[in-house]
C-alpha positions as CSV (number, residue, x, y, z in Angstrom):
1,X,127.1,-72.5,277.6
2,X,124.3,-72.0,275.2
3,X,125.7,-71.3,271.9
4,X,124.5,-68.8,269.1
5,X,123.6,-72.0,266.8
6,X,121.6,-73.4,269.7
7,X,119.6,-70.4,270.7
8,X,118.8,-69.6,267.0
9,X,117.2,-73.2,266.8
10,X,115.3,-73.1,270.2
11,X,114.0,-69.8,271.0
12,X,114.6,-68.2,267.6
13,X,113.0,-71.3,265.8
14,X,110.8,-69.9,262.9
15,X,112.2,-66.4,263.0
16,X,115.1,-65.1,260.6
17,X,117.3,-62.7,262.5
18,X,117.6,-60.1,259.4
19,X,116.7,-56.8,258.0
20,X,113.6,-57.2,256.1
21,X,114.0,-54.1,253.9
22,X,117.7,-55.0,253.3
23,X,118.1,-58.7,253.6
24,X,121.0,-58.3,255.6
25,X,121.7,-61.1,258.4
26,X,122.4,-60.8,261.7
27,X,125.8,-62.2,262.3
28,X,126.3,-65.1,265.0
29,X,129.2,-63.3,266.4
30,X,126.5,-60.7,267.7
31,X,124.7,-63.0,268.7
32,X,126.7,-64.8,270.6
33,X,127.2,-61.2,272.5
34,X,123.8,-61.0,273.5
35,X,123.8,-65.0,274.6
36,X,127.1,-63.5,276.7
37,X,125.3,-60.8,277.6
38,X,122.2,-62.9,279.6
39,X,124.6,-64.5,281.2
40,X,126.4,-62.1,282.8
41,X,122.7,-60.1,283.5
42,X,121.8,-63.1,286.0
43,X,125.3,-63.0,287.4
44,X,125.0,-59.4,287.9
45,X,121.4,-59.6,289.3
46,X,122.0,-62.1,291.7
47,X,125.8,-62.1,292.5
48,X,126.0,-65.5,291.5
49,X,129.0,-66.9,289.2
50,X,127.6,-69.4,286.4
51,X,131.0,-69.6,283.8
52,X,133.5,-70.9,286.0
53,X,136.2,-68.6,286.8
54,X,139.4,-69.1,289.3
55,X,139.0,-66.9,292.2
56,X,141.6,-65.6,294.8
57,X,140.5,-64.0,297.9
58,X,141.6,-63.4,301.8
59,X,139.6,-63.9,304.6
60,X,139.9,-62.3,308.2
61,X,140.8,-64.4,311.3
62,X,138.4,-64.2,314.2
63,X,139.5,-65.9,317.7
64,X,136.2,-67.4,318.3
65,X,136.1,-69.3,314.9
66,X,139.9,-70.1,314.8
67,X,140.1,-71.1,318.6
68,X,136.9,-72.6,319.6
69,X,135.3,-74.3,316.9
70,X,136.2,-75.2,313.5
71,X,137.0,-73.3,310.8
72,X,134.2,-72.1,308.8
73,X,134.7,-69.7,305.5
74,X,132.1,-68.1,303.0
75,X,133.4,-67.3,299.7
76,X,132.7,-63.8,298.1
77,X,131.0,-65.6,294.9
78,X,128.8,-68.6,295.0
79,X,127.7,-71.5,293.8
80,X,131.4,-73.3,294.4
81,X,132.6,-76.2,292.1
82,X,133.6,-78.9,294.4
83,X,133.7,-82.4,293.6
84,X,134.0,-84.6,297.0
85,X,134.8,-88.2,295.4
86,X,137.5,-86.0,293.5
87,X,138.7,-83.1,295.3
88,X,141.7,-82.6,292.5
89,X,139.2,-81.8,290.1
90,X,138.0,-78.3,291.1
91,X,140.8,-77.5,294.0
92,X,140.1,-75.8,296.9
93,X,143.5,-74.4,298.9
94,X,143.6,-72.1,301.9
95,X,146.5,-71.0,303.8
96,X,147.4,-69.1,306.8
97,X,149.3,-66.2,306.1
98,X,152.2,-65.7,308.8
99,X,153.4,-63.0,307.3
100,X,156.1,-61.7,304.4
101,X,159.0,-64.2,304.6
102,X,157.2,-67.2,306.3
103,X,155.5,-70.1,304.9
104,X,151.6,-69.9,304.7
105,X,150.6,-72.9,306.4
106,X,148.2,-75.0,304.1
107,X,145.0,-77.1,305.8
108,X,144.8,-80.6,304.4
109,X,142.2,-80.5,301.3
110,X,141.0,-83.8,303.7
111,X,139.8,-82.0,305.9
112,X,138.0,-79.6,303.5
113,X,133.8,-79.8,303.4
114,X,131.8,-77.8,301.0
115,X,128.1,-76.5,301.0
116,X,128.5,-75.4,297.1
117,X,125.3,-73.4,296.6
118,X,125.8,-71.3,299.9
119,X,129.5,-71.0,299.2
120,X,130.2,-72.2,302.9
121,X,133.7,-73.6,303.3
122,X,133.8,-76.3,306.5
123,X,137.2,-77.2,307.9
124,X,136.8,-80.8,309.8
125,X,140.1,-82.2,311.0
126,X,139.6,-85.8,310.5
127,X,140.8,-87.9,313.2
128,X,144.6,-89.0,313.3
129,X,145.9,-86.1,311.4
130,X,145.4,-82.9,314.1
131,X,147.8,-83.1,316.2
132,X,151.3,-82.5,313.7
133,X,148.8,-79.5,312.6
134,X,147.4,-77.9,315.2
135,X,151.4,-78.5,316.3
136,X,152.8,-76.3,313.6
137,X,149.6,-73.9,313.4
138,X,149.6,-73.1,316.9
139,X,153.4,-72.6,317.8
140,X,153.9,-70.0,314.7
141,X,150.7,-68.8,316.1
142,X,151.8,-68.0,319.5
143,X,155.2,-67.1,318.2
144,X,153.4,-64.0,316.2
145,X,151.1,-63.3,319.0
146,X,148.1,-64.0,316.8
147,X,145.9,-65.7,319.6
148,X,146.3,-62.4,321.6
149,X,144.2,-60.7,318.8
150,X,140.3,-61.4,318.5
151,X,140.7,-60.3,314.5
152,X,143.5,-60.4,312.2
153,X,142.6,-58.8,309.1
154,X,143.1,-60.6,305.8
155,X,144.9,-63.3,307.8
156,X,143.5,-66.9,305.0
157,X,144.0,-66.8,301.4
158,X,141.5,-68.9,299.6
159,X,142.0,-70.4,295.9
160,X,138.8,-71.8,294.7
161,X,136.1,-72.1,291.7
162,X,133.4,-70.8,291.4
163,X,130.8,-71.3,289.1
164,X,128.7,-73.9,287.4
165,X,129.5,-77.3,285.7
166,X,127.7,-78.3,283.9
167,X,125.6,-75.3,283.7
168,X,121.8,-76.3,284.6
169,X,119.2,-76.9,281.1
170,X,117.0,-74.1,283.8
171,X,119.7,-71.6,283.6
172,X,120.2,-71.9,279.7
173,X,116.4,-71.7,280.0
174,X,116.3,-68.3,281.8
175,X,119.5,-66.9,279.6
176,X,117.7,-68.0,276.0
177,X,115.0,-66.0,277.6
178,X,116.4,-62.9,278.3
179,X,118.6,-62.8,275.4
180,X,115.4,-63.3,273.0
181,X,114.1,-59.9,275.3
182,X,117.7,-58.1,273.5
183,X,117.1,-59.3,270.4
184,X,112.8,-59.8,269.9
185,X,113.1,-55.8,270.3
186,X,115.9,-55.3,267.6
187,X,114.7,-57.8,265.0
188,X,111.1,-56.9,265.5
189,X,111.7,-53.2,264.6
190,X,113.3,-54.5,261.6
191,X,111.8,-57.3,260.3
192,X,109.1,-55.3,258.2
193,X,110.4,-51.4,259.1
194,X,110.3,-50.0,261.9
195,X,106.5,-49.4,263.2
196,X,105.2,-50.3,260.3
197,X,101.5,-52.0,260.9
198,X,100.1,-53.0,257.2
199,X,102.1,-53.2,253.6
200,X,99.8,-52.4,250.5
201,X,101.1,-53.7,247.0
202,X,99.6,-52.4,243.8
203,X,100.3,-53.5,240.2
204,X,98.2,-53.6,236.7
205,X,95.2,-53.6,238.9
206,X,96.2,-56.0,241.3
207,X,96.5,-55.2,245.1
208,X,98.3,-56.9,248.2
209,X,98.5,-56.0,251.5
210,X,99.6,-57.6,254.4
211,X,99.2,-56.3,258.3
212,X,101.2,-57.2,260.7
213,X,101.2,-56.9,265.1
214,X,103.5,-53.7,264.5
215,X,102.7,-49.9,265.9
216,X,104.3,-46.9,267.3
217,X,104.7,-49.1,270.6
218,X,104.8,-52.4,269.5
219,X,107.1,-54.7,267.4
220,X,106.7,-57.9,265.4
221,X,107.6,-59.9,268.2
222,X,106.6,-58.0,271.4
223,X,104.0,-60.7,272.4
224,X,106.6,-63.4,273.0
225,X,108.5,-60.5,274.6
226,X,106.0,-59.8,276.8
227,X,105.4,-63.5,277.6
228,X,109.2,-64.4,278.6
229,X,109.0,-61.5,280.6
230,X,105.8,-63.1,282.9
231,X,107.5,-66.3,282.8
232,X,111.0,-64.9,283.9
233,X,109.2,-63.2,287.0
234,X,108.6,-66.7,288.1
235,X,111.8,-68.0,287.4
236,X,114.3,-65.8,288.8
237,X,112.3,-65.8,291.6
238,X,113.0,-69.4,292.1
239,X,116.7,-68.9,290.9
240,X,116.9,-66.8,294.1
241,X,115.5,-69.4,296.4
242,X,118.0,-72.1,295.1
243,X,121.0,-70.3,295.7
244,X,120.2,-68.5,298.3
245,X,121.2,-65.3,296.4
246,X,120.2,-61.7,298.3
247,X,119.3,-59.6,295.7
248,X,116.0,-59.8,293.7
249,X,115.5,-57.2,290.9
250,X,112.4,-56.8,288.4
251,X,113.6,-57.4,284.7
């Protein structure tokens, strides 16, 4: 994740996050909030999960999947952490679920294929190993009377992680970005007084004044506001087409 200490040095670089008339600073832990706070906006926007999280969820048994072609599953959040020279690294379990009292019966993580940034879940039996399955799946099965039903509601349970790892330089891109959006407005307002557009100094016939990009509608940072916000049209945009995400949102 991008830190407070990090974003301060790349998209804050030059600017001191403080009250101007006070002196007071801004402290990291707030920050930090608003760094949290662009992350979860893109997750949010696009129903994408970028800080890995453990997720838990049931799927529904259709006949036509189950009996006629191999198992396919897409998980509620997406992209999915999956490592296929390792698969114990970011584990992927799904059971059947027989019902109370009976052993869910657990597909091989062998057989398990993964299309990570469509969150598709590909069960292929690999060869040698289907019979003793497809032996135990089938008789409990036909013992419930499941294969008389076309759809079983809630009948998989799927344990896997979703998320990013290691999160993508783009994505810390877009979320230094939008958190510079929170803060450019706050620390603009504040940096010389809110709307404030010239200071003029006098003193034993000296004079100083200083103007500054501030008005009624604008800030001392609203033109790098304005220009992340061009540049994050773009962006997202593209974040959409990667990850096939449905949603697409103006910021």
């Amino acid at each position: 994740m991008l830190t407070a200490e990090e974003f301060l040095k790349s998209f804050l670089f030059g600017i001191t996050p403080e009250n101007g008339d006070t002196g007071e600073q801004m402290e990291m832990s707030v920050i930090q909030q608003f760094v949290n706070l662009s992350y979860e906006y893109i997750e949010q926007l696009y129903d994408i999960t970028i800080i890995p999280k453990k997720m838990h969820e049931h799927q529904d048994f259709y006949l036509d999947q189950a009996g006629r072609s191999y198992w396919m599953f897409h998980t509620n959040q997406v992209p999915v952490l999956y490592d296929e020279q390792n698969p114990d690294r970011f584990p992927i379990t799904i059971k059947a679920f027989f019902g109370a009292g009976i052993t869910p019966t657990v597909f091989p993580k062998e057989w398990i294929r993964v299309n990570d940034k469509q969150g598709s879940i590909h069960v292929y039996p690999t060869v040698g190993s289907m019979g003793s399955f497809l032996h135990q799946f089938t008789a409990i099965n036909f013992a419930l009377g499941t294969f008389r039903s076309e759809f079983v509601p809630q009948y998989y349970e799927i344990d896997y992680i979703a998320g990013m790892c290691p999160i993508p330089a783009f994505i810390n891109s877009l979320v230094g970005k939008i958190a510079y959006i929170y803060l450019g407005n706050i620390l603009g307002d504040v940096s010389y007084g809110a709307g404030v557009a010239s200071y003029s100094l006098g003193l034993d016939g000296l004079s100083q004044s200083l103007s500054t990009t501030q008005s009624a509608e604008n800030n001392a940072y609203s033109a790098r506001v304005k220009m992340y916000k061009e540049e994050l049209k773009t962006e997202l945009a593209l974040l959409k087409s990667k990850y096939g995400c449905v949603n697409l949102t103006g910021i």
